[in-house]
C-alpha positions in Angstrom: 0.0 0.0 0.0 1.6 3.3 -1.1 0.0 6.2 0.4 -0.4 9.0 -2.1 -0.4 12.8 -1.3 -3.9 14.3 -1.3 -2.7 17.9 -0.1 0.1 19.6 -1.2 3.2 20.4 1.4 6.2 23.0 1.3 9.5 22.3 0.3 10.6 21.3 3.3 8.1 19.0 4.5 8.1 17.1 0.9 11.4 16.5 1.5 11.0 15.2 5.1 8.9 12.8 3.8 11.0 11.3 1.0 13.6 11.0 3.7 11.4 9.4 6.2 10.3 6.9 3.2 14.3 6.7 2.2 15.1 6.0 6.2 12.4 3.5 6.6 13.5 1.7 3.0 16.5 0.7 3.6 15.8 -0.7 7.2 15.7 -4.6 6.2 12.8 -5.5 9.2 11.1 -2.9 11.9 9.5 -3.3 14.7 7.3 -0.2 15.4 7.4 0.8 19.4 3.7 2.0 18.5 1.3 4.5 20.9 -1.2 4.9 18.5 0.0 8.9 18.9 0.4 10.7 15.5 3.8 10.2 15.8 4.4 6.8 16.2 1.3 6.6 13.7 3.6 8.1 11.0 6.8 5.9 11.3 4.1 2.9 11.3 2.6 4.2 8.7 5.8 4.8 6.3 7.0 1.5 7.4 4.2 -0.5 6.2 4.3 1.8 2.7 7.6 0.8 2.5 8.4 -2.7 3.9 5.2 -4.4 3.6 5.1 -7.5 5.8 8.6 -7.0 6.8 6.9 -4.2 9.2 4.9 -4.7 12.6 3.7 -2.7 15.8 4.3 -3.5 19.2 1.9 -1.5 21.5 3.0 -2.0 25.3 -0.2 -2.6 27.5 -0.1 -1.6 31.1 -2.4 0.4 33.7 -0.7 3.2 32.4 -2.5 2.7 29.2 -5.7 3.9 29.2 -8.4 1.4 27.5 -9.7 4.0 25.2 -6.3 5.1 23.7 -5.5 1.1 23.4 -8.8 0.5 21.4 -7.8 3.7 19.1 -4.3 2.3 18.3 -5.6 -1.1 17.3 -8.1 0.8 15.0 -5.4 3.1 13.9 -2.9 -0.2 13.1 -6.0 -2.2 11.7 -6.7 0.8 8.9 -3.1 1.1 8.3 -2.8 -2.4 7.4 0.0 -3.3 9.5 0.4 -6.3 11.5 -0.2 -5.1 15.3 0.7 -7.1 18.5 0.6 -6.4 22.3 2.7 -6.9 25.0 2.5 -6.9 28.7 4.5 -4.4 30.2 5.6 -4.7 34.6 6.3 -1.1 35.8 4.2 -0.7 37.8 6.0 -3.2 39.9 9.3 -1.5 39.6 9.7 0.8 42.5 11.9 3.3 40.2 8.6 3.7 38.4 5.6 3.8 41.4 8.0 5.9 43.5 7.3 8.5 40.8 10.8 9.8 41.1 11.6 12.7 38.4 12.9 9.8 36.0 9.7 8.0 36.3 9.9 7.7 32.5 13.3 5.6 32.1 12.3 3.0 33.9 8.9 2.7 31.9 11.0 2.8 28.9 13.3 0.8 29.7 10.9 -1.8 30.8 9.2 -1.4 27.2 12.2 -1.9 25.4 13.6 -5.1 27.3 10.1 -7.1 25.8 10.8 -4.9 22.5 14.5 -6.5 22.3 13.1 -10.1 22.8 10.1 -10.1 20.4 12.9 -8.0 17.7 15.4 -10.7 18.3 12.4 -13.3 17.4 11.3 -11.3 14.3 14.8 -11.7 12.1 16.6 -9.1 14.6 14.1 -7.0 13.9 15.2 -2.7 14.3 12.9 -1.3 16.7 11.6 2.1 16.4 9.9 4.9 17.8 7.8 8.0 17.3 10.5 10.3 19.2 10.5 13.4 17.1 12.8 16.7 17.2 10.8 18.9 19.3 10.9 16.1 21.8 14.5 16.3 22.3 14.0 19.7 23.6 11.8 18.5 26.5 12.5 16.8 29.4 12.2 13.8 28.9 14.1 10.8 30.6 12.5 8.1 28.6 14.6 8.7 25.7 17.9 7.8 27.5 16.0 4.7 28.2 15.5 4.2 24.4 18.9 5.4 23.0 20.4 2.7 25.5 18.4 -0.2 24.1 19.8 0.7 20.5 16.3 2.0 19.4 16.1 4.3 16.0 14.2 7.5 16.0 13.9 8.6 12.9 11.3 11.5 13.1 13.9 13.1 15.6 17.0 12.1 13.8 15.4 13.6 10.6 14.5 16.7 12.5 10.7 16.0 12.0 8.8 18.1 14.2 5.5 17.7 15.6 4.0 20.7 13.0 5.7 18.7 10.3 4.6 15.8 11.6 0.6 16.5 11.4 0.8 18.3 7.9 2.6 15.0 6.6 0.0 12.9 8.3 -2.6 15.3 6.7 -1.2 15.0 3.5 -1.4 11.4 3.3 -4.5 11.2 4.4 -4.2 9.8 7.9 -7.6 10.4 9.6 -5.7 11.0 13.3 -3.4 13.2 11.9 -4.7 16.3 14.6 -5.0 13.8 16.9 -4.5 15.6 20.6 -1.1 14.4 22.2 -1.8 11.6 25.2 1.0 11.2 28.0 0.6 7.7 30.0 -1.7 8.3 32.6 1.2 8.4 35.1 2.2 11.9 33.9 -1.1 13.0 35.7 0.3 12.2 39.0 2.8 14.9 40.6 6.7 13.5 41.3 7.2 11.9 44.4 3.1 10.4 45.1 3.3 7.0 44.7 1.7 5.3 41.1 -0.7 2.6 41.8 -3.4 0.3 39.6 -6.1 2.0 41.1 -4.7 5.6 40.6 -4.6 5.3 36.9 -7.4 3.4 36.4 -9.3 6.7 38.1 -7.7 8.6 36.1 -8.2 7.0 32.9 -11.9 6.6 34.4 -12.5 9.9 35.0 -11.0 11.5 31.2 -12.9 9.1 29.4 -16.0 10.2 30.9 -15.4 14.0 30.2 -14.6 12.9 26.1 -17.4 10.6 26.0 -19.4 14.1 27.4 -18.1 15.8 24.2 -14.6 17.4 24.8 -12.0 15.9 23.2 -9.1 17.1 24.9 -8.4 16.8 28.6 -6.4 16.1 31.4 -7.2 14.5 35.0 -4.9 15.2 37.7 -4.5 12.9 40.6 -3.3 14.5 43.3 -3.5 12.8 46.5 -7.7 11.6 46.6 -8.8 14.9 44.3 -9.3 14.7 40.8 -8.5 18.3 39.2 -10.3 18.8 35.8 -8.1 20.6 33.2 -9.5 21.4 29.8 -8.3 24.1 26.6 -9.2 27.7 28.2 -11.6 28.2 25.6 -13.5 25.2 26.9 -13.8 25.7 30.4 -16.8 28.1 30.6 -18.9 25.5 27.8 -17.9 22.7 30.3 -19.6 24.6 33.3 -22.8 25.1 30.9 -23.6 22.0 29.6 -22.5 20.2 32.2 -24.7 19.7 35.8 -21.7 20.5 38.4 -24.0 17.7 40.6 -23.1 15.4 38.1 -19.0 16.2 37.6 -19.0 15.6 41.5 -21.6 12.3 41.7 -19.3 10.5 39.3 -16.0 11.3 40.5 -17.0 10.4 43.9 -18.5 6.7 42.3 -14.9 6.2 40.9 -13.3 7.1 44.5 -12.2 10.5 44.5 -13.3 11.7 47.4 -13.2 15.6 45.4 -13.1 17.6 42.3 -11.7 20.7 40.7 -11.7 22.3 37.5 -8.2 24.5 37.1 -9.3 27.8 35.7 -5.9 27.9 34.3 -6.7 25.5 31.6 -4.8 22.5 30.1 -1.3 23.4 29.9 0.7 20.6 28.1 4.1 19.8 30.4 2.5 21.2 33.7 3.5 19.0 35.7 7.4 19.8 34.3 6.8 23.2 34.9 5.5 23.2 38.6 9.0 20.8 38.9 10.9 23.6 38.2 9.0 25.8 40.2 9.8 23.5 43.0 13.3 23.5 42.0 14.0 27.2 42.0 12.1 27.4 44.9 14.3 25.3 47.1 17.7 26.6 45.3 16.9 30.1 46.7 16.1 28.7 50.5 19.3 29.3 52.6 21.7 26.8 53.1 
């Protein structure tokens, strides 16, 4: 299946993707490290275009995985046409990983990528790669250590794909996710340092799938400690407060075993969690010594 171009793209992007298609070709058998995000969609994407049955897509299932985004990524693999299999994944046994420490992230990659390296091994030494792109590298984000130490390719990021690129691509080509809104694992609802647990995520994931099913598309749940916090786009908050009975918000969070609920008038700020670290951090570099 070759996917052909129904919008035009600049320059640059065109030739982003003939070098993402070039990159892809000439790996001989890939194993896509696959989210179901637009990214990883992409790479899965191209690699099925390109290497037919010599591609597949590992997604790693966990608590950390919320149901809804696990049923969209076999959708998303099942239209793409490429062969799609699941895996078990144990961090939330690994007390580097429910600690929540700061670099909560390596050990859930590196947990991914030790099953990765055994079904790749059983799959003609297949590569494994991932939907890291460029702008990604400018983040915190520990998980990629994690993945450059278990030999995995990134080719969005070592193209210097970014996420902008990455949507008008998908666009391009047709890919119906392609403005997709970016998921984190549940985890990254849960502030450094509180503990991860089963039930904790499974709240979480809980409680967002509720407020999409309701009609908003984009949000996150915040666990902290028993309260759920309720962030959504700015420009959404005030509809949410219309349309939906606050005696209702409350009567389901409590039935899932929050014991409260907030909405941040803020609104949904992508990385919060990395920002109010280094609020923490500055905070506690000025104390004195």
């Amino acid at each position: 299946m070759f996917f052909s171009q129904l919008e035009s793209l600049s320059k640059s992007e065109l030739k982003q993707l003939n070098l993402l298609r070039e990159y892809i070709k000439n790996i001989e058998n890939a194993c896509v490290a696959f989210s179901g995000g637009v990214d990883s969609s992409l790479v899965a994407s191209i690699a099925q275009e390109q290497l037919g049955s010599k591609a597949f897509a590992i997604t790693g299932v966990s608590p950390s995985l919320a149901p809804y985004l696990l049923k969209q990524a076999r959708q998303q693999a099942s239209w793409i046409g490429i062969r799609h299999e699941e895996c078990q994944t144990n961090e939330i046994e690994e007390p580097n990983y429910y600690k929540n420490p700061e670099n909560r992230c390596f050990a859930c990659k590196k947990e991914l990528h030790k099953h990765l390296k055994e079904i790749s091994k059983k799959s003609n030494k297949a590569k494994v790669l991932d939907g890291v792109n460029h702008d990604d590298l400018q983040e915190f984000r520990p998980g990629i250590n994690a993945s450059n130490q278990a030999g995995v390719m990134s080719p969005l990021a070592e193209l210097k794909i970014n996420k902008l690129s990455i949507r008008s691509i998908s666009k391009a080509l047709g890919l119906p996710w392609w403005d997709k809104p970016a998921q984190p694992c549940l985890a990254s609802r849960i502030p450094f340092g509180e503990e991860i647990s089963s039930k904790r995520l499974e709240q979480i994931g809980l409680a967002e799938a509720w407020i999409i099913n309701l009609g908003f598309k984009v949000v996150r749940v915040r666990s902290q400690g028993l309260s759920g916090r309720i962030e959504l786009p700015s420009d959404q908050i005030e509809n949410f407060l219309k349309n939906v009975k606050r005696e209702k918000i409350v009567k389901y969070f409590l039935s899932i075993g929050f014991t409260s609920v907030s909405i941040d008038l803020e609104g949904l700020i992508s990385g919060k969690l990395n920002r109010d670290r280094k609020i923490l951090q500055n905070k506690f570099e000025k104390l004195p010594k």
